[in-house]
Legacy VTK file of the C-alpha trace (Angstrom):
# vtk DataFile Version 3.0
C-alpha trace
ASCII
DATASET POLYDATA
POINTS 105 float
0.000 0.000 0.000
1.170 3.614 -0.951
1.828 5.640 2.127
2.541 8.857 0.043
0.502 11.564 0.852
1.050 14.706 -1.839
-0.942 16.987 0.228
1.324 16.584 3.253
3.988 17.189 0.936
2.789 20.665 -0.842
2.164 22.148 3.088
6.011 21.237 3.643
7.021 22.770 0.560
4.647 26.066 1.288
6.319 26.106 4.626
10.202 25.415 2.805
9.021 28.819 1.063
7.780 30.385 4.356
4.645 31.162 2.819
1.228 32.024 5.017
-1.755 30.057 3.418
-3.363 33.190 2.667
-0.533 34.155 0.170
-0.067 30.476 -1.215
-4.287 30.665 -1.760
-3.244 33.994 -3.688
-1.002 32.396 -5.866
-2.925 29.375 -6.658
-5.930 31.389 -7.250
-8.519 29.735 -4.593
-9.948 30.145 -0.897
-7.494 29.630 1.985
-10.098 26.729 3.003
-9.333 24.735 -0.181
-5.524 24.977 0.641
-6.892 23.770 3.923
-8.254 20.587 1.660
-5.136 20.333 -0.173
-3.136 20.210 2.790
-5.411 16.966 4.442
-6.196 15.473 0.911
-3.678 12.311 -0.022
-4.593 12.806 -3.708
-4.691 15.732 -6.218
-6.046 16.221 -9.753
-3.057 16.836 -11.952
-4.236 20.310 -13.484
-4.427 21.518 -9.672
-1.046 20.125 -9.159
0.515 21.611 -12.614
-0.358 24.906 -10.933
1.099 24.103 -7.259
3.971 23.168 -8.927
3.936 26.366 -11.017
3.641 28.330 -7.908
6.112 26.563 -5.407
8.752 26.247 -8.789
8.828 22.612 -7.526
8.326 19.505 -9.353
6.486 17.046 -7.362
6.968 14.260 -9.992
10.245 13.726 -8.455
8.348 13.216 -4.959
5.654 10.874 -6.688
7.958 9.068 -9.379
11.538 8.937 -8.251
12.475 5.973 -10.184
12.084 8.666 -13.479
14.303 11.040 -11.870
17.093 9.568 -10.776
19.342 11.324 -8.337
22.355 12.395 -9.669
25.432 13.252 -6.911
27.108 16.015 -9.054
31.065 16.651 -7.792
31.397 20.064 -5.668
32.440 21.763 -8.537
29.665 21.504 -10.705
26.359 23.706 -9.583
22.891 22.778 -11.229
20.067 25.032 -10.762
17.052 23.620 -12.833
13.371 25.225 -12.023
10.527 23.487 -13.562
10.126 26.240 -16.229
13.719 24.762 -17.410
11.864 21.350 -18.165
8.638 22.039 -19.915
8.141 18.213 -20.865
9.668 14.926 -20.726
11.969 15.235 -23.984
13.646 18.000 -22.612
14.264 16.777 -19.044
15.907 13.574 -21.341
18.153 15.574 -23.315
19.344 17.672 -20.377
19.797 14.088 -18.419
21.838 13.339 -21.557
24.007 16.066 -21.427
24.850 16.201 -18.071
26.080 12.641 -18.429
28.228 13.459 -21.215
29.698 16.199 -19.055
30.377 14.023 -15.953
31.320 10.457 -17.737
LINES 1 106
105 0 1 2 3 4 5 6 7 8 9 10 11 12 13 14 15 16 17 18 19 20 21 22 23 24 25 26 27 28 29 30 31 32 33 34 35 36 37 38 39 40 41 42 43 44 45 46 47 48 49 50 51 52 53 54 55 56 57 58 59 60 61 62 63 64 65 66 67 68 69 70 71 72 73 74 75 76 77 78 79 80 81 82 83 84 85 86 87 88 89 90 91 92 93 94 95 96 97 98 99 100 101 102 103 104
């Protein structure tokens, strides 16, 4: 059984941001009490997410599906600072994977 629970995860990333759940409500465009219901809620419909994600500039797919996104331990002397606006789908997130291979093999 799946223990994940994504709404758990969004309140830790609005609190990561030190957001109040007035301005994340803001940004997400709804009531404070439906944040409320995201926050308690162990599911979410995708479009709702898309625009969490927007608004955090977190990608919970790595949360949800981390055997996609592997995790990569970079040397000290490389620094990689992808948002989620650097990866608008799948192909690109592939051929940046790509590269950074190239560069560290």
């Amino acid at each position: 059984m799946n223990t994940f629970h994504i709404g758990n995860l969004i309140k830790q990333k609005v609190d990561e941001k030190q957001l109040s759940v007035t301005q994340f409500a803001k940004m997400i465009h709804c009531e404070r009490t439906n944040v409320y219901h995201i926050f308690a809620n162990d599911t979410i419909d995708l479009k709702r997410l898309k625009i969490i994600q927007n608004a955090l500039d977190y990608n919970f797919l790595i949360d949800i599906f981390p055997e996609f996104f592997p995790k990569i331990n970079f040397p000290s002397e490389i620094s990689v600072n992808l948002k989620i606006s650097d990866i608008p789908n799948l192909e690109q997130y592939n051929k940046i994977f790509t590269k950074l291979q190239e560069i560290l093999l």
